[in-house]
C-alpha positions in Angstrom: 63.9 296.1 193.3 62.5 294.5 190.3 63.7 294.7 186.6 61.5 296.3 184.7 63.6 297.7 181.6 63.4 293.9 180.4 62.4 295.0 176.9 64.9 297.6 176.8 67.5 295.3 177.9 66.5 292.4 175.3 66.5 295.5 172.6 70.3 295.8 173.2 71.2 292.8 173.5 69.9 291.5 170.1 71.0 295.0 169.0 74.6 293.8 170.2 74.4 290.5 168.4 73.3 291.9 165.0 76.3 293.9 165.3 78.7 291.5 165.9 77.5 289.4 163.8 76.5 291.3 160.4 74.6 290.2 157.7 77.6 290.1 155.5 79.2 287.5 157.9 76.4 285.6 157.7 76.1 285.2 153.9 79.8 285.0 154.2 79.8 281.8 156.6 76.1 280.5 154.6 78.7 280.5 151.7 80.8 278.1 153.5 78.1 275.6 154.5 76.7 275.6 150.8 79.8 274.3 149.8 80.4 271.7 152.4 77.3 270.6 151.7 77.8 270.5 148.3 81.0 268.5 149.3 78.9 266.4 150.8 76.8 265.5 148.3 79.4 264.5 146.2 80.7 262.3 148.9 77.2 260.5 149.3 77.7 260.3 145.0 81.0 258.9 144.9 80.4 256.2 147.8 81.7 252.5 146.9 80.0 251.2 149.6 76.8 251.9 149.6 73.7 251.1 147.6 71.8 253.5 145.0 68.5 253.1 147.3 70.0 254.2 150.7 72.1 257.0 148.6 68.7 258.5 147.5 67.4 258.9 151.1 70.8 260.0 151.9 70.4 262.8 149.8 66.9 263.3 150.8 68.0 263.8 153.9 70.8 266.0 153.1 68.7 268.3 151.0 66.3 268.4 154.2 68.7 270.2 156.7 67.8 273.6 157.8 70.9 275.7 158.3 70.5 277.7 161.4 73.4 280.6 161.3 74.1 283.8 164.1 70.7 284.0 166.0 67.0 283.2 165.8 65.1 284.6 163.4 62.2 285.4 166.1 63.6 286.1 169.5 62.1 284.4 172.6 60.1 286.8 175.0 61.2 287.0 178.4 58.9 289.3 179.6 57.3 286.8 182.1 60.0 286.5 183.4 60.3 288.4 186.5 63.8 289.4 188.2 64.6 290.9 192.2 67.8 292.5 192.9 69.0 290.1 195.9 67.0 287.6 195.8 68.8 284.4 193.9 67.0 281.8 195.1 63.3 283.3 194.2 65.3 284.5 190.7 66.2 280.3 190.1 62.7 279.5 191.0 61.2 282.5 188.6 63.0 281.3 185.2 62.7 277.5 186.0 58.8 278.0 186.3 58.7 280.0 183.3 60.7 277.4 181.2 58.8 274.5 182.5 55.7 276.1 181.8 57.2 277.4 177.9 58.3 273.4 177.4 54.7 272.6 178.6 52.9 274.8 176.1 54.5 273.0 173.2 52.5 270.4 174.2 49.4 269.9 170.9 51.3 272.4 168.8 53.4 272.2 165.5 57.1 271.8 165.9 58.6 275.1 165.6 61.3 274.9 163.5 62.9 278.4 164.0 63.2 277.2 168.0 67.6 277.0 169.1 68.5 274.8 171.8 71.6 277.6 172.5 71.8 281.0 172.8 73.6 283.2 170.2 76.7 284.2 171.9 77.1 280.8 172.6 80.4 279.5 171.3 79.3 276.1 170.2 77.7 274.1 167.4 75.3 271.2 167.1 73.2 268.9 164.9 69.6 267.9 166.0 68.7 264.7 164.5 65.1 265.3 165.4 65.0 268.7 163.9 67.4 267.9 160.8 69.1 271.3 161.3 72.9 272.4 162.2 73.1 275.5 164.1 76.2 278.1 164.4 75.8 280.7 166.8 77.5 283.6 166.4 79.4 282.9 169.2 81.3 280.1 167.4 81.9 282.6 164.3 84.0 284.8 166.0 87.7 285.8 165.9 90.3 283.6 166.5 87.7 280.6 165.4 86.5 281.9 162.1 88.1 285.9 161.0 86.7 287.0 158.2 89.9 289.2 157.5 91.9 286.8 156.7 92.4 284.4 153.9 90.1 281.2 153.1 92.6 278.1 154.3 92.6 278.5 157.9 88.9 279.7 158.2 88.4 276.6 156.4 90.5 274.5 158.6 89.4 275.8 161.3 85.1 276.8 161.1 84.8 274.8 157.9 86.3 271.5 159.2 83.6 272.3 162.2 80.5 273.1 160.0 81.1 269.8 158.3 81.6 268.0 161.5 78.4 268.6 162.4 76.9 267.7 159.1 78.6 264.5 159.0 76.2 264.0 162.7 73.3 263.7 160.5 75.1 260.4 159.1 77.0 258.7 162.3 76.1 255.8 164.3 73.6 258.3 165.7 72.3 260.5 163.0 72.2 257.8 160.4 68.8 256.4 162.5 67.0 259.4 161.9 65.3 260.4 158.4 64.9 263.1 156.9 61.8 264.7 158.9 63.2 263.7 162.5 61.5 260.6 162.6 63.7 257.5 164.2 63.8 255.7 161.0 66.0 252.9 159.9 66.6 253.8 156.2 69.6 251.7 155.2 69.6 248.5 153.3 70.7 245.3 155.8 73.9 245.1 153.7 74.7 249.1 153.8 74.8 249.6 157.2 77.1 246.4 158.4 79.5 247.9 155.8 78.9 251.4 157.4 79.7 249.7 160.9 82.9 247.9 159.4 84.4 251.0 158.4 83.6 252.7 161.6 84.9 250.0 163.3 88.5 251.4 161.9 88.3 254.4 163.4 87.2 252.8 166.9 90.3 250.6 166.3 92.3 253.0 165.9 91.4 255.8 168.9 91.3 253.0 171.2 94.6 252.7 170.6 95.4 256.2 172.2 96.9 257.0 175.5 95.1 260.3 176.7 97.2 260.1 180.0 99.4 258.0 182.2 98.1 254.4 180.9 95.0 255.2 180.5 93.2 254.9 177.0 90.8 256.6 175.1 87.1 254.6 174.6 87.0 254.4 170.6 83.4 253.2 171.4 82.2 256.1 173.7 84.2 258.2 171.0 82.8 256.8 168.0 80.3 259.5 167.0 82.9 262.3 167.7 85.9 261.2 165.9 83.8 260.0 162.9 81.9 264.0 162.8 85.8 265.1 163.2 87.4 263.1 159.9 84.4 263.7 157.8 83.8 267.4 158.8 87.9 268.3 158.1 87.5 266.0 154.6 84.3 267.8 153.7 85.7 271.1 154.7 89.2 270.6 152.4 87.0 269.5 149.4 84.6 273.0 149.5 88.1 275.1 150.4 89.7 273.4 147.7 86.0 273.9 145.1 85.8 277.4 146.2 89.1 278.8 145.1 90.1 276.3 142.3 90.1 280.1 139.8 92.4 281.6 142.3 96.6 281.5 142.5 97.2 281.3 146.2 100.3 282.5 147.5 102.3 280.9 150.9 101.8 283.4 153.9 104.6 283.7 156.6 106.5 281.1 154.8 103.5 278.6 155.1 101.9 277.1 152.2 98.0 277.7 151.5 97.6 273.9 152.2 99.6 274.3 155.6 97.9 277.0 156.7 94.6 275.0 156.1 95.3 272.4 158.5 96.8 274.5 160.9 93.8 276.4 161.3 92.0 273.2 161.9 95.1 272.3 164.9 94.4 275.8 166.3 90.6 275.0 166.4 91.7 272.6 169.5 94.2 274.2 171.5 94.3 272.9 174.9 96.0 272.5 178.2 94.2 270.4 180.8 94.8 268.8 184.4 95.9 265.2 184.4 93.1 264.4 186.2 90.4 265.9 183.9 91.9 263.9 180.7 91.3 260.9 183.1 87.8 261.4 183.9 87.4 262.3 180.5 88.7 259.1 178.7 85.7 257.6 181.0 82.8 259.8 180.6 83.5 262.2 177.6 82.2 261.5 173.8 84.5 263.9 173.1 88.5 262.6 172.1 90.9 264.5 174.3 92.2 267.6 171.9 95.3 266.1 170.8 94.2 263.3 169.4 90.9 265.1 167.9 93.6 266.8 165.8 95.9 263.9 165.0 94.2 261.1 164.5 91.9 263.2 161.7 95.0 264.4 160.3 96.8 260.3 159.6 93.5 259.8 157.7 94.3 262.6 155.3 96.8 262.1 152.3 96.4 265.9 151.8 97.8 266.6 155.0 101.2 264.1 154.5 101.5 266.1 151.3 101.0 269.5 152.7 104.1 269.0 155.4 105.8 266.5 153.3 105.6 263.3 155.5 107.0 259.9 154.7 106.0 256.6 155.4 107.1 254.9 158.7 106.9 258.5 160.4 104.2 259.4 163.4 101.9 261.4 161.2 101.6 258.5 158.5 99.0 255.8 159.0 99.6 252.8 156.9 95.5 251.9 157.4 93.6 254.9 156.4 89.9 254.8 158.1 87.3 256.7 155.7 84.0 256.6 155.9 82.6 260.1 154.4 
């Protein structure tokens, strides 16, 4: 038997996601990535490092991001797409022909810019460097990631510190190569970028230093992109919590300060447990720092953080070489 309430099906789905995600969470969240970016652009201001010319196409670029929140504002039609009850194999062949033949199509025409690389309830983020656009499905702005119910510092934490990690994409040892259109682009001065690579090198330094398991060690170069998204996205994301409610008295909440409650939200962001063997074959094939040390080695970069729980120099969570780069 063949599908044939496709439409209907699609209807509810979308239907679904609209409720989920309402338009009151999404101007709620947009509110949140204005002001990182906004953080941003401060950062890009305040820079010692680099040069006025390659801060102006810095900021060109930065004003050029598209902010892609929730879902699609024009859904893709599936209505070629044809479906038989018990029949998997002809079901494979059925979509992969019809994406093939959707990626072939684009061939001649404008770039659509509305077009995700994910699906909505997707919980997962990304920056395209070719597009210039970060994208939050609604998947990823869901309870416990980002509540809406509760108060600013943890959401910020937590979905702030990752909606500037994947701004701060646009400007790592990958995104800094594109321009603002897409275009592979080299738009730093000679000088700018071998003081942009010396301050990277810091954090390589200092994850390659990491045991993920056993004696086995993290790559700070594999890593590089990652952990330099994950300390600029939590510093970005601290500046807009802090911008945002600099009118408002905030009280502690279950004994924990509004500062502690920011950067355990980012902790929970990360919670983990996996296999021995997986943290192997990740330190070896995975861009991605193993989740403790996504979490701690941002936090030793952060002199808000020592302040928030009171650390003291000479103690673990106190780094005597702070790496900054955003």
């Amino acid at each position: 038997m063949q599908y044939t309430d496709r439409g209907l099906g699609e209807a509810l789905g979308q239907a679904y996601v609209r409720q989920v995600f309402s338009p009151e969470l999404k101007a709620s969240t947009l509110k949140i990535v204005e002001g990182i970016e906004m953080a941003m652009e401060l950062r890009i201001n305040q820079l010692d490092w680099m040069s006025p010319t390659s801060k102006q196409q810095a900021l060109i670029k930065l004003h050029g991001i598209r902010n892609k929140i929730g879902y699609p504002d024009h859904w893709r039609d599936y209505s070629k797409v044809v479906i038989t009850g018990g029949d998997f194999a002809g079901n494979v062949r059925s979509t992969t022909i019809f994406e093939s033949m959707r990626q072939l199509n684009k061939i001649g025409r404008p770039v659509d810019h509305g077009e995700w690389q994910i699906t909505p309830p997707t919980v997962d983020a990304y920056y395209d460097p070719q597009m210039n656009d970060i994208n939050f499905p609604a998947g990823v702005l869901q309870p416990p990631l980002y509540d809406s119910r509760i108060d600013d510092a943890p959401n910020y934490g937590d979905t702030g510190g990752t909606i500037g990690h994947e701004l701060t994409h646009a400007f790592d040892d990958e995104g800094s190569q594109f321009d603002a259109k897409g275009n592979l682009k080299n738009w730093w001065t000679e000088g700018d970028r071998q003081k942009f690579d010396a301050r990277t090198q810091c954090v390589d330094d200092q994850y390659s230093q990491y045991i993920t398991v056993d004696d086995v060690h993290l790559n700070g170069k594999l890593t590089l992109g990652e952990n330099v998204a994950d300390l600029g996205g939590e510093i970005l994301a601290h500046i807009a919590w802090k911008d945002a409610n600099k009118d408002r008295k905030l009280d502690s909440i279950d004994g924990l300060t509004p500062e502690q409650r920011f950067f355990i939200g980012f902790a929970q962001w990360d919670c983990a447990n996996e296999r021995p063997e997986q943290l192997r074959e990740w330190a070896m094939t995975n861009p991605h720092s193993d989740a403790k040390h996504r979490i701690n080695g941002v936090v030793v970069n952060m002199p808000e953080f020592q302040g928030a729980f009171s650390c003291k120099a000479g103690q673990p969570m106190v780094k005597e070489k702070i790496c900054k780069v955003w």
